[in-house]
PDB file of N, CA, C and O in Angstrom:
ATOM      1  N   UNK A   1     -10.828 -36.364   1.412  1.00  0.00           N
ATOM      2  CA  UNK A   1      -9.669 -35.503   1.581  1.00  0.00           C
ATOM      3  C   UNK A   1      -9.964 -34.386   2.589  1.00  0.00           C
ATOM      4  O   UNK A   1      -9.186 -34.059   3.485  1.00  0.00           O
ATOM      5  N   UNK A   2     -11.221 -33.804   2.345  1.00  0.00           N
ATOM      6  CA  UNK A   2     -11.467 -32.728   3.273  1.00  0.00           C
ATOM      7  C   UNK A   2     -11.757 -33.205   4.757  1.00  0.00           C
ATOM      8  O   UNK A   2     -11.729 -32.465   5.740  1.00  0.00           O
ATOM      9  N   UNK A   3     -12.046 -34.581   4.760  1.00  0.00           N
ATOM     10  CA  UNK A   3     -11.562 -34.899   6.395  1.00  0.00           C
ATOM     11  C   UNK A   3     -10.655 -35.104   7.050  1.00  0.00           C
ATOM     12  O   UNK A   3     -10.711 -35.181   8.278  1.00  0.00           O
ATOM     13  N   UNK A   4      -9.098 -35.301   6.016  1.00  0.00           N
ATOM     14  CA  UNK A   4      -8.478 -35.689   6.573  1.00  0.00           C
ATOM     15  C   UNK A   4      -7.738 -33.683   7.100  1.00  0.00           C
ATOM     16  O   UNK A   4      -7.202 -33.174   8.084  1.00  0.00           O
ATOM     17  N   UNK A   5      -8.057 -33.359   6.110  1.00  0.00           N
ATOM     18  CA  UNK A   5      -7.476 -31.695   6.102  1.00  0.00           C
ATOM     19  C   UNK A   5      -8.042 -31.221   7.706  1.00  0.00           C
ATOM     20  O   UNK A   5      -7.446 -30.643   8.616  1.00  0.00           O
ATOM     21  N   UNK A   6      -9.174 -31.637   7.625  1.00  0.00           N
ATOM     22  CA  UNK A   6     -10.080 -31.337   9.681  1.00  0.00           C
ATOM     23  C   UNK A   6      -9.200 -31.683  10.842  1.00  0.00           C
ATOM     24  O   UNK A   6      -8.759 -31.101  11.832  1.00  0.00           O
ATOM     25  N   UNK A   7      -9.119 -33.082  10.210  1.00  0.00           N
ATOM     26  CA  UNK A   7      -7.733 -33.788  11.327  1.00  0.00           C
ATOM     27  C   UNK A   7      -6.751 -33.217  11.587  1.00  0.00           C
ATOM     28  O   UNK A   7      -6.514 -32.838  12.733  1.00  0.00           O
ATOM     29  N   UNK A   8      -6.015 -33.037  10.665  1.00  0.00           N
ATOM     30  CA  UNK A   8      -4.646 -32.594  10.697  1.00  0.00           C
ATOM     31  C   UNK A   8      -4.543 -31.138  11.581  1.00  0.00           C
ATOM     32  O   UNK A   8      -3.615 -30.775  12.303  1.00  0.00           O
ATOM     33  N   UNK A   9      -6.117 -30.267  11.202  1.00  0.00           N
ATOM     34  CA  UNK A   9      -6.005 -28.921  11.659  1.00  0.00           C
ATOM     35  C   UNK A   9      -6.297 -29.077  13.278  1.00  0.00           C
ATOM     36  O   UNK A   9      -6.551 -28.177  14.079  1.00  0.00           O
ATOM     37  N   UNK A  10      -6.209 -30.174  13.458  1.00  0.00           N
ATOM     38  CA  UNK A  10      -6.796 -30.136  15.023  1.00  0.00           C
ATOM     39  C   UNK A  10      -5.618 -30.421  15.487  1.00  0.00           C
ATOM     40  O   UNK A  10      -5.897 -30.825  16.616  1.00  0.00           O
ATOM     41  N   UNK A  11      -4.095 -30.507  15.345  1.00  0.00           N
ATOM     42  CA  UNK A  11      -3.245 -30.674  16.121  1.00  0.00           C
ATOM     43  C   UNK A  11      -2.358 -29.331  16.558  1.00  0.00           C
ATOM     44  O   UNK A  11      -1.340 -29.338  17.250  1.00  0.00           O
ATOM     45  N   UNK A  12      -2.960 -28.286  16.020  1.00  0.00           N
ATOM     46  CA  UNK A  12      -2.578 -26.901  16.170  1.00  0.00           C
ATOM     47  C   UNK A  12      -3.048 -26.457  17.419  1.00  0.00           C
ATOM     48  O   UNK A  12      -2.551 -25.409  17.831  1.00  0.00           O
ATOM     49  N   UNK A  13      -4.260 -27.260  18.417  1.00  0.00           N
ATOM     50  CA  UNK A  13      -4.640 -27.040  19.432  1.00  0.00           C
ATOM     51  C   UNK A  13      -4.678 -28.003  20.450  1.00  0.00           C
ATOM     52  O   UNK A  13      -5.326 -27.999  21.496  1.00  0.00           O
ATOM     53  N   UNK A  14      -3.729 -29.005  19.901  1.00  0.00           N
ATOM     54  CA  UNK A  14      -3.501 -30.574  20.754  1.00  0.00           C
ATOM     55  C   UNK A  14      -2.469 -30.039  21.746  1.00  0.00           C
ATOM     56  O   UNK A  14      -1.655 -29.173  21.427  1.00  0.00           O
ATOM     57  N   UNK A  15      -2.535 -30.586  22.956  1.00  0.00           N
ATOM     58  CA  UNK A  15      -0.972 -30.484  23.564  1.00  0.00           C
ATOM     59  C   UNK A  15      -0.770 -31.566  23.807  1.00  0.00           C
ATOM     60  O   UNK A  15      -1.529 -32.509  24.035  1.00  0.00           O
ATOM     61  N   UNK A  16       0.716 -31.439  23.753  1.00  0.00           N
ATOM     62  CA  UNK A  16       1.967 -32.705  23.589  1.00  0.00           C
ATOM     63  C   UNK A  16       3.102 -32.569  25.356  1.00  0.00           C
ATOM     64  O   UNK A  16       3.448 -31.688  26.142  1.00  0.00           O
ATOM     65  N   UNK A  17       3.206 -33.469  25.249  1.00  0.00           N
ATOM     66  CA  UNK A  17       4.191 -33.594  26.507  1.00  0.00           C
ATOM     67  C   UNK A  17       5.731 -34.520  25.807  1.00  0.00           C
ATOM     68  O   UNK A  17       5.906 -35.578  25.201  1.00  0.00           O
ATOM     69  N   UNK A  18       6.558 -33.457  26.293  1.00  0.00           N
ATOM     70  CA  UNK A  18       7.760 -34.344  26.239  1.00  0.00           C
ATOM     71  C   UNK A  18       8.727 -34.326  27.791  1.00  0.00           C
ATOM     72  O   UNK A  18       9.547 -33.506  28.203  1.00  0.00           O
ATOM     73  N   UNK A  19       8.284 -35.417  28.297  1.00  0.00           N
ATOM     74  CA  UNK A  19       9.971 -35.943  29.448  1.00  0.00           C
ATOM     75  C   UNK A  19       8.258 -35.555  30.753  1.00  0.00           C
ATOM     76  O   UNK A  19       8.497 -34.817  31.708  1.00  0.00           O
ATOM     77  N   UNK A  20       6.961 -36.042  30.621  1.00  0.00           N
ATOM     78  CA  UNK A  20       6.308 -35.554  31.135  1.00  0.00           C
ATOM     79  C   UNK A  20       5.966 -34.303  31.672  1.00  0.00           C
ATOM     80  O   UNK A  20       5.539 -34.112  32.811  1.00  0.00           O
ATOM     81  N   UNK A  21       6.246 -33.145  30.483  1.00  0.00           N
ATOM     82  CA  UNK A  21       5.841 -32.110  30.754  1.00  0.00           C
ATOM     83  C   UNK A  21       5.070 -31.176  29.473  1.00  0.00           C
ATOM     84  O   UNK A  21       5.719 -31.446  28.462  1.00  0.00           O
ATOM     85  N   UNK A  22       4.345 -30.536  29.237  1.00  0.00           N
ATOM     86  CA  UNK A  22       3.705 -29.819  28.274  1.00  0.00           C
ATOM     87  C   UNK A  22       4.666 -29.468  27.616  1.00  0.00           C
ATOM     88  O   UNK A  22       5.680 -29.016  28.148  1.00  0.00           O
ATOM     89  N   UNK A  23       4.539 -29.599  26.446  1.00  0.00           N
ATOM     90  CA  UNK A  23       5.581 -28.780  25.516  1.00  0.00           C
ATOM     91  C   UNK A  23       5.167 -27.960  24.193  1.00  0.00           C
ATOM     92  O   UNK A  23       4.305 -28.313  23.388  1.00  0.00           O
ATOM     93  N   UNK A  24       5.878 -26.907  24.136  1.00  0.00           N
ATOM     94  CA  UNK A  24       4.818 -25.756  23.038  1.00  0.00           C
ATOM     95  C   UNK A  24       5.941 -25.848  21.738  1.00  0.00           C
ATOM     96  O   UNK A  24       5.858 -25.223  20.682  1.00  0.00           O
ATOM     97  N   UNK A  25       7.057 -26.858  22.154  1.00  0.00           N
ATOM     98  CA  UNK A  25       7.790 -26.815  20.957  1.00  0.00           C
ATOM     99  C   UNK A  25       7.620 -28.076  20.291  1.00  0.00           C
ATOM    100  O   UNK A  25       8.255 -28.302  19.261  1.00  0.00           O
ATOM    101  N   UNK A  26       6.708 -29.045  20.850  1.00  0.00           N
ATOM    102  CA  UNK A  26       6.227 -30.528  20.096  1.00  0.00           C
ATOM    103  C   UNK A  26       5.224 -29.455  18.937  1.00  0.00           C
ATOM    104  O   UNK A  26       5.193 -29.571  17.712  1.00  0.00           O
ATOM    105  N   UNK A  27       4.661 -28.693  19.571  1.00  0.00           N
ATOM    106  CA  UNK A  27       3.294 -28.305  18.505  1.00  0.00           C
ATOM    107  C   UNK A  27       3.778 -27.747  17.514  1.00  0.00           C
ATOM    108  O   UNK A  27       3.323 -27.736  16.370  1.00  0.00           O
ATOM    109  N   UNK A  28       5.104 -27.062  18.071  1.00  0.00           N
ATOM    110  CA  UNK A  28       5.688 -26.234  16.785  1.00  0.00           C
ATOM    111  C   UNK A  28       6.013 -27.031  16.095  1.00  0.00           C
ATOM    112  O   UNK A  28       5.406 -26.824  15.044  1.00  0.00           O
ATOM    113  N   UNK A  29       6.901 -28.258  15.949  1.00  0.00           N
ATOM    114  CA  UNK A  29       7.260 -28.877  14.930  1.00  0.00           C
ATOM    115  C   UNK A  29       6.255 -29.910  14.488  1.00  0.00           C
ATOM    116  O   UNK A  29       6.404 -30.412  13.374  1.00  0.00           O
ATOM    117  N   UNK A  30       5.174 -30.302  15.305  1.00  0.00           N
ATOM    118  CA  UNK A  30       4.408 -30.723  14.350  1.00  0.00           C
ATOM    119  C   UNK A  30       3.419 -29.898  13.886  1.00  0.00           C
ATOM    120  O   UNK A  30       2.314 -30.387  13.651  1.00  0.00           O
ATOM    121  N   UNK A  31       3.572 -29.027  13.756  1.00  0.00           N
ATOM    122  CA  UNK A  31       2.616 -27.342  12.835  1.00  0.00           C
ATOM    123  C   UNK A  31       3.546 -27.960  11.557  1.00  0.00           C
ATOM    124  O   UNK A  31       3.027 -28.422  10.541  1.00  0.00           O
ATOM    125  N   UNK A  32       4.735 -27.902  11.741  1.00  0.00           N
ATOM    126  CA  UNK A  32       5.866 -27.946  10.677  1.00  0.00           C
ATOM    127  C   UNK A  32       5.213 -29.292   9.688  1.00  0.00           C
ATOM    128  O   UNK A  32       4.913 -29.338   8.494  1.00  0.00           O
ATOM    129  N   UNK A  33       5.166 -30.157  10.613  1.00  0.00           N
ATOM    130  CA  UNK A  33       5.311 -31.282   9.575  1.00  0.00           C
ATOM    131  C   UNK A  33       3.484 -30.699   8.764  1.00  0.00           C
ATOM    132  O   UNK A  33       3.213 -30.863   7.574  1.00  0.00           O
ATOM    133  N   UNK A  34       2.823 -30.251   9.481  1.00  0.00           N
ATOM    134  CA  UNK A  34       1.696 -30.227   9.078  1.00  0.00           C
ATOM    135  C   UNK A  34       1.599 -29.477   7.697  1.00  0.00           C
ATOM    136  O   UNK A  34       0.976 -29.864   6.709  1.00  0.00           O
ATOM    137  N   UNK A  35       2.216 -28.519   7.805  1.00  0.00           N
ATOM    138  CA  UNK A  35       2.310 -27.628   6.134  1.00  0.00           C
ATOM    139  C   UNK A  35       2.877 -28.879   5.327  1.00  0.00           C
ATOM    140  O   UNK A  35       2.168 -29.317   4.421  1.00  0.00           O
ATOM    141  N   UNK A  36       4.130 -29.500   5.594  1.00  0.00           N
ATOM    142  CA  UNK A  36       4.717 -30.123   4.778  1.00  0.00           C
ATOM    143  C   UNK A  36       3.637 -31.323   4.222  1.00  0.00           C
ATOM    144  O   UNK A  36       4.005 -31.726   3.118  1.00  0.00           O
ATOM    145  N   UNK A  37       2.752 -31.801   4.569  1.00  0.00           N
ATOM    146  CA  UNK A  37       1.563 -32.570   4.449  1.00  0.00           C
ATOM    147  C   UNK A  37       0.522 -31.375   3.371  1.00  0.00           C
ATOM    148  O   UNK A  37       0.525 -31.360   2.140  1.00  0.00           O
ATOM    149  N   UNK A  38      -0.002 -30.792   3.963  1.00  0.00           N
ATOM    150  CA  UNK A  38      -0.988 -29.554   2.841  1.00  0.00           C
ATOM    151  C   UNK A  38      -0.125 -29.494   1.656  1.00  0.00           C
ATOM    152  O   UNK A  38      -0.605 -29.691   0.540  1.00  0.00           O
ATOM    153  N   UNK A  39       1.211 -29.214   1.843  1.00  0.00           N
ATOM    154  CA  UNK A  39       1.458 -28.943   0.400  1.00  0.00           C
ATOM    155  C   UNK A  39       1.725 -30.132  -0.754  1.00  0.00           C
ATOM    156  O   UNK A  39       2.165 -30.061  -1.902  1.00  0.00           O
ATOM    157  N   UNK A  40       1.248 -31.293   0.092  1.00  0.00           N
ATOM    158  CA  UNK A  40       0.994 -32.272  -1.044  1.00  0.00           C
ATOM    159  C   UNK A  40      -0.237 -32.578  -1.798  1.00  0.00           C
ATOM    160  O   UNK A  40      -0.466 -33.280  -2.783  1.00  0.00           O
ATOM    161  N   UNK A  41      -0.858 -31.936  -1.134  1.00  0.00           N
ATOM    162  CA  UNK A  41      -2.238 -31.808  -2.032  1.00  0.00           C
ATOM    163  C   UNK A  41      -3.026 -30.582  -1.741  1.00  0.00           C
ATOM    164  O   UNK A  41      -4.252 -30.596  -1.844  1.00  0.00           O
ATOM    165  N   UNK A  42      -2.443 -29.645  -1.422  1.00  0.00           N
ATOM    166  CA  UNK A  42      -3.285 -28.339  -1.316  1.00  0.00           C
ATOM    167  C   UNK A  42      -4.234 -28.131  -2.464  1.00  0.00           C
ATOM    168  O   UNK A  42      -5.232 -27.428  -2.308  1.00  0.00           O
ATOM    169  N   UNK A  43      -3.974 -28.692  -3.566  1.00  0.00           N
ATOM    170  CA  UNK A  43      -4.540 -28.434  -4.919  1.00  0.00           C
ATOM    171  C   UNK A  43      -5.791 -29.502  -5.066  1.00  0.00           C
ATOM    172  O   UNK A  43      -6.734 -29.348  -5.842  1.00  0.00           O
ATOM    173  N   UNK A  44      -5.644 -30.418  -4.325  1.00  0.00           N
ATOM    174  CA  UNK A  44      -6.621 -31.542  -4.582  1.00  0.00           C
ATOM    175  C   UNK A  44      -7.932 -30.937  -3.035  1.00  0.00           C
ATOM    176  O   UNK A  44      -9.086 -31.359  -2.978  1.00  0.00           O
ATOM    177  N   UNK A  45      -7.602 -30.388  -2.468  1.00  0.00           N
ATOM    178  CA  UNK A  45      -8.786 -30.427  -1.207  1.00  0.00           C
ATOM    179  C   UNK A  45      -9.647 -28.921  -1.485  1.00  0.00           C
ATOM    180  O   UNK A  45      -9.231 -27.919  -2.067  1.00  0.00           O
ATOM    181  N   UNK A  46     -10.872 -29.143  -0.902  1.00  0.00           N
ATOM    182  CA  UNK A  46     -11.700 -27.914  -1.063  1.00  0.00           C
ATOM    183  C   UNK A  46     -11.312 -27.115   0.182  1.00  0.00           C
ATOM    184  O   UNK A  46     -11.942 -26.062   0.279  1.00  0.00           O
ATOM    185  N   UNK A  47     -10.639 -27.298   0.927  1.00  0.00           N
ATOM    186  CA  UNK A  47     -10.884 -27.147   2.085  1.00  0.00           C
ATOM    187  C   UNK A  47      -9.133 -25.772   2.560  1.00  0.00           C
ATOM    188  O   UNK A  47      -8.678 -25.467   3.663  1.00  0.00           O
ATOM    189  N   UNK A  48      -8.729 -25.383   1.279  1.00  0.00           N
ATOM    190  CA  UNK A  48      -7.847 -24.339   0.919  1.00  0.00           C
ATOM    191  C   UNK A  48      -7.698 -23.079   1.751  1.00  0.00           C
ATOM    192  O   UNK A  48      -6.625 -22.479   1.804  1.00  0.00           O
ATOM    193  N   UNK A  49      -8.957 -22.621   2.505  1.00  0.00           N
ATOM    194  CA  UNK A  49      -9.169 -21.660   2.803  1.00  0.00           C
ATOM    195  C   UNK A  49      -8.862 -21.337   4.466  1.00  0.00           C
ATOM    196  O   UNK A  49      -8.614 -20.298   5.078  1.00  0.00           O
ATOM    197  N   UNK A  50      -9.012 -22.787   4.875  1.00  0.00           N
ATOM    198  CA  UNK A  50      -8.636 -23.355   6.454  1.00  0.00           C
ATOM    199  C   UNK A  50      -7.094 -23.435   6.064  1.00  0.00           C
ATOM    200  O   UNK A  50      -6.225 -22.850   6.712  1.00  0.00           O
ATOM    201  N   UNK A  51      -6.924 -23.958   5.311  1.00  0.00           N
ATOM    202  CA  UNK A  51      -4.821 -24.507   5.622  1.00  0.00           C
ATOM    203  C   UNK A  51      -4.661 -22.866   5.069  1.00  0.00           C
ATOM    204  O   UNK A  51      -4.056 -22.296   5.976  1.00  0.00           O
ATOM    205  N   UNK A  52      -4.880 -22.108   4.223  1.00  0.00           N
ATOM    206  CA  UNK A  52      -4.437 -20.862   4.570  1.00  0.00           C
ATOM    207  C   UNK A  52      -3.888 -20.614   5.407  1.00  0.00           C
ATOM    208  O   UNK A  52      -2.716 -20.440   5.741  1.00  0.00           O
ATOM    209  N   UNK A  53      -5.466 -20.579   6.056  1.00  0.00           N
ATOM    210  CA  UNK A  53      -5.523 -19.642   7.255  1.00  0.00           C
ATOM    211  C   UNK A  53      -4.368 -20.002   8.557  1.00  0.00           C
ATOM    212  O   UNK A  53      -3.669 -19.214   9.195  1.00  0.00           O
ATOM    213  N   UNK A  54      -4.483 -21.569   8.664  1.00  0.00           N
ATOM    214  CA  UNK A  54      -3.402 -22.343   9.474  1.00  0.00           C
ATOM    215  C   UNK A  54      -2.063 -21.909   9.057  1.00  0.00           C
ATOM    216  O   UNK A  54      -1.173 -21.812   9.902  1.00  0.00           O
ATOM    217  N   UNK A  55      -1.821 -21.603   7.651  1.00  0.00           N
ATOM    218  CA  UNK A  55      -0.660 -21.635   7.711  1.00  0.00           C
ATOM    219  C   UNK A  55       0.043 -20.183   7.300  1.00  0.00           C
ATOM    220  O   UNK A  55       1.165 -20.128   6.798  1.00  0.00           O
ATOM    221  N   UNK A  56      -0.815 -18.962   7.598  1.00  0.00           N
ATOM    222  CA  UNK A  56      -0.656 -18.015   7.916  1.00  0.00           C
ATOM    223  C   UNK A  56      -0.293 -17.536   9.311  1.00  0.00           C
ATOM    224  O   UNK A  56       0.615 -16.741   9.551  1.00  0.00           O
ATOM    225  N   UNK A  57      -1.011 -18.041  10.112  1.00  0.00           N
ATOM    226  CA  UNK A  57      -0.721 -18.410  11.924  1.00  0.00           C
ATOM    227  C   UNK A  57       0.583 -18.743  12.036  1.00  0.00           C
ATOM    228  O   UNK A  57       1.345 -18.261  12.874  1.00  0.00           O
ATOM    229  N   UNK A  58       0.934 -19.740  11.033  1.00  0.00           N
ATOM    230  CA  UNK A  58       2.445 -20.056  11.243  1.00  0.00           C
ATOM    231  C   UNK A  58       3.310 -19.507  11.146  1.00  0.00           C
ATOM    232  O   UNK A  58       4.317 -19.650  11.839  1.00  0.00           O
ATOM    233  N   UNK A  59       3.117 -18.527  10.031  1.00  0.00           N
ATOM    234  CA  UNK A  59       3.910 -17.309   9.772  1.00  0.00           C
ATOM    235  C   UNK A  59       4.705 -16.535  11.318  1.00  0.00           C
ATOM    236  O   UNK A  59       5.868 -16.195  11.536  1.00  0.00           O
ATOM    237  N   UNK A  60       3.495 -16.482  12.136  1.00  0.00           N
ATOM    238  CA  UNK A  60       4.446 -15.956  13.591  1.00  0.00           C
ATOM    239  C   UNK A  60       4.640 -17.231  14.499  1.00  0.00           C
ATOM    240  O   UNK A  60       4.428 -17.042  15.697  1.00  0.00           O
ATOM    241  N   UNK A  61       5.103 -18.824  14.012  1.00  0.00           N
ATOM    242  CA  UNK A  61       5.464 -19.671  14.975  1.00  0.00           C
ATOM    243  C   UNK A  61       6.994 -19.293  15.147  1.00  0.00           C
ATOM    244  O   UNK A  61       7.643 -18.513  14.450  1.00  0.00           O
ATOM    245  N   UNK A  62       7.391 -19.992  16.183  1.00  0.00           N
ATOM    246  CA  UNK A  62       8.688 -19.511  17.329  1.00  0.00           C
ATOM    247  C   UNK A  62       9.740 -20.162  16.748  1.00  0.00           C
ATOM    248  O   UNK A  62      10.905 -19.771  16.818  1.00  0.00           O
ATOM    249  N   UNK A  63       9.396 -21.065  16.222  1.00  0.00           N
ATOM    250  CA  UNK A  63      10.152 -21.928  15.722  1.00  0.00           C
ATOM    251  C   UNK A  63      10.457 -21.353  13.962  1.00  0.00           C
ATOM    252  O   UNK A  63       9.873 -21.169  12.895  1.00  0.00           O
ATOM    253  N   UNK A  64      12.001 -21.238  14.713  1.00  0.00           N
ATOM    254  CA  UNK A  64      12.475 -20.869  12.527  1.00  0.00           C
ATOM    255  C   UNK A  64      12.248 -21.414  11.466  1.00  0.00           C
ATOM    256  O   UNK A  64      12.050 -20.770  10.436  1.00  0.00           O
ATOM    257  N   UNK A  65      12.232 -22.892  11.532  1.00  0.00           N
ATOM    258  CA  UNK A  65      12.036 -23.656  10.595  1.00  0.00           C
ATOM    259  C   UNK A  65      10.757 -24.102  10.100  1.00  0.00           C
ATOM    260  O   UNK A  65      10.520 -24.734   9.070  1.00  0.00           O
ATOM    261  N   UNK A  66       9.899 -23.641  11.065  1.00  0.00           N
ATOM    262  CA  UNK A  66       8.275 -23.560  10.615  1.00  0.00           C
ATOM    263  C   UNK A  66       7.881 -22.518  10.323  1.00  0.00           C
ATOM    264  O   UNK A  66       6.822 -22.463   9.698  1.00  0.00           O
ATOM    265  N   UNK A  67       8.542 -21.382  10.644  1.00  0.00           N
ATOM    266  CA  UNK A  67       8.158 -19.875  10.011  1.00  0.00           C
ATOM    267  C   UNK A  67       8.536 -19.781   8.141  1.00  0.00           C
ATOM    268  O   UNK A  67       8.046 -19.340   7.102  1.00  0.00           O
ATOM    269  N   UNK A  68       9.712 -20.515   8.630  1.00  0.00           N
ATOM    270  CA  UNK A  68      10.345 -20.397   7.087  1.00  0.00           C
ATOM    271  C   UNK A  68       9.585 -21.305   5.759  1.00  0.00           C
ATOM    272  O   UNK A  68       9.435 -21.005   4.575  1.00  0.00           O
ATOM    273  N   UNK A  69       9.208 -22.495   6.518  1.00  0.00           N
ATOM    274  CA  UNK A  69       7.856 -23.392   5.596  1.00  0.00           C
ATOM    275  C   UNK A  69       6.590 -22.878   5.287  1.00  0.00           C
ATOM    276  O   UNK A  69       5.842 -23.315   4.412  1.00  0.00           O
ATOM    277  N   UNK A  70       6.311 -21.638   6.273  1.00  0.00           N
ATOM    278  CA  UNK A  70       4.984 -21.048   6.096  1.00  0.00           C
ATOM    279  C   UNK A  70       5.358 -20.066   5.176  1.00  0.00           C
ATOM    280  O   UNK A  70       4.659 -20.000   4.164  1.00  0.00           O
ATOM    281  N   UNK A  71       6.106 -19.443   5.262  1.00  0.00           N
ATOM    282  CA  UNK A  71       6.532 -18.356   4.434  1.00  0.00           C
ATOM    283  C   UNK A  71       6.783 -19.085   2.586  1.00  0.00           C
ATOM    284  O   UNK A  71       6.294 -18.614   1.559  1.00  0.00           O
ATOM    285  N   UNK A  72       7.415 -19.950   2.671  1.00  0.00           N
ATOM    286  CA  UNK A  72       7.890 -21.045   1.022  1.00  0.00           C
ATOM    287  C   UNK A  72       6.296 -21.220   0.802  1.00  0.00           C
ATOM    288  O   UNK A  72       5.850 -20.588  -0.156  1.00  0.00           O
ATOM    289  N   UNK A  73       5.425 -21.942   1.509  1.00  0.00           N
ATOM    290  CA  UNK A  73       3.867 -22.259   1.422  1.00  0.00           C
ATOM    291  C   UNK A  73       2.921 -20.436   1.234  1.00  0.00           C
ATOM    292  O   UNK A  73       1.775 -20.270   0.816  1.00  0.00           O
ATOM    293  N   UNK A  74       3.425 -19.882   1.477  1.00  0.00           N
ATOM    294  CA  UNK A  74       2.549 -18.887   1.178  1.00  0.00           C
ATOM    295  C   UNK A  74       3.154 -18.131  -0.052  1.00  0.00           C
ATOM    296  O   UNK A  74       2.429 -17.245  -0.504  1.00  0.00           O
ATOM    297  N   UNK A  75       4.384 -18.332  -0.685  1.00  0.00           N
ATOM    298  CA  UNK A  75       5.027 -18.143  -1.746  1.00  0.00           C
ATOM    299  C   UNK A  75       4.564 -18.572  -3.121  1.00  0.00           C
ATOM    300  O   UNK A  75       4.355 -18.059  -4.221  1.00  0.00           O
ATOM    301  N   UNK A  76       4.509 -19.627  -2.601  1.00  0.00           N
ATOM    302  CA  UNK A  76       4.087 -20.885  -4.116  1.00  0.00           C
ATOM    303  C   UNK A  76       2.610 -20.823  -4.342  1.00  0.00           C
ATOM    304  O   UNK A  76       2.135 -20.924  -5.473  1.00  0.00           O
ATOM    305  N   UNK A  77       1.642 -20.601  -2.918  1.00  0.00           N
ATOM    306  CA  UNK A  77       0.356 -21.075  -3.443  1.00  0.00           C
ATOM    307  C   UNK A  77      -0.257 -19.808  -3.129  1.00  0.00           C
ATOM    308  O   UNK A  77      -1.453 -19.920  -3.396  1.00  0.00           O
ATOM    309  N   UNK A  78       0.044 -18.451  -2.612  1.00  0.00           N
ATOM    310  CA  UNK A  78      -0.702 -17.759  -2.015  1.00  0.00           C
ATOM    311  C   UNK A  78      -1.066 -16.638  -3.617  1.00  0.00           C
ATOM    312  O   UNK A  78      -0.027 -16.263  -4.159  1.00  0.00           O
ATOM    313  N   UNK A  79      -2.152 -16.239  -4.181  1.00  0.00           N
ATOM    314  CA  UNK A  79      -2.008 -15.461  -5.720  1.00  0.00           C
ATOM    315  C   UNK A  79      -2.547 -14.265  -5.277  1.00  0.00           C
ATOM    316  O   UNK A  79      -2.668 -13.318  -6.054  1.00  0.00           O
TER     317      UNK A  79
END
């Protein structure tokens, strides 16, 4: 589990191209899908302290709908 948690955190620094050009709003929404993934097993991985941290970062993404998932994710699991 904690490898796959490594993986996933490495697309926060991937770049994506859409229509052949860089795009900073592919990363945003897949930041998005990425919480939505942690919070299916945030409870099962040791590795809690990294998706935090990731998904505290998110807290200031550009994108509303990933701010607003980081914010629900830091609601439910943050004590």
């Amino acid at each position: 589990m904690d490898r796959i948690v490594d993986e996933i955190l490495k697309i926060e620094k991937a770049e994506y191209e859409y229509k052949g050009e860089l795009s900073s709003e592919c990363n945003n929404v897949i930041c998005g899908h990425a919480i939505d993934s942690f919070e299916k097993f945030y409870e099962k991985t040791n590795n809690q302290k990294k998706i935090m941290a990731f998904v505290k970062r998110q807290l200031n993404n550009t994108r509303p709908s990933v701010k607003k998932r980081a914010e629900k994710f830091m609601k439910k699991w943050f004590h």
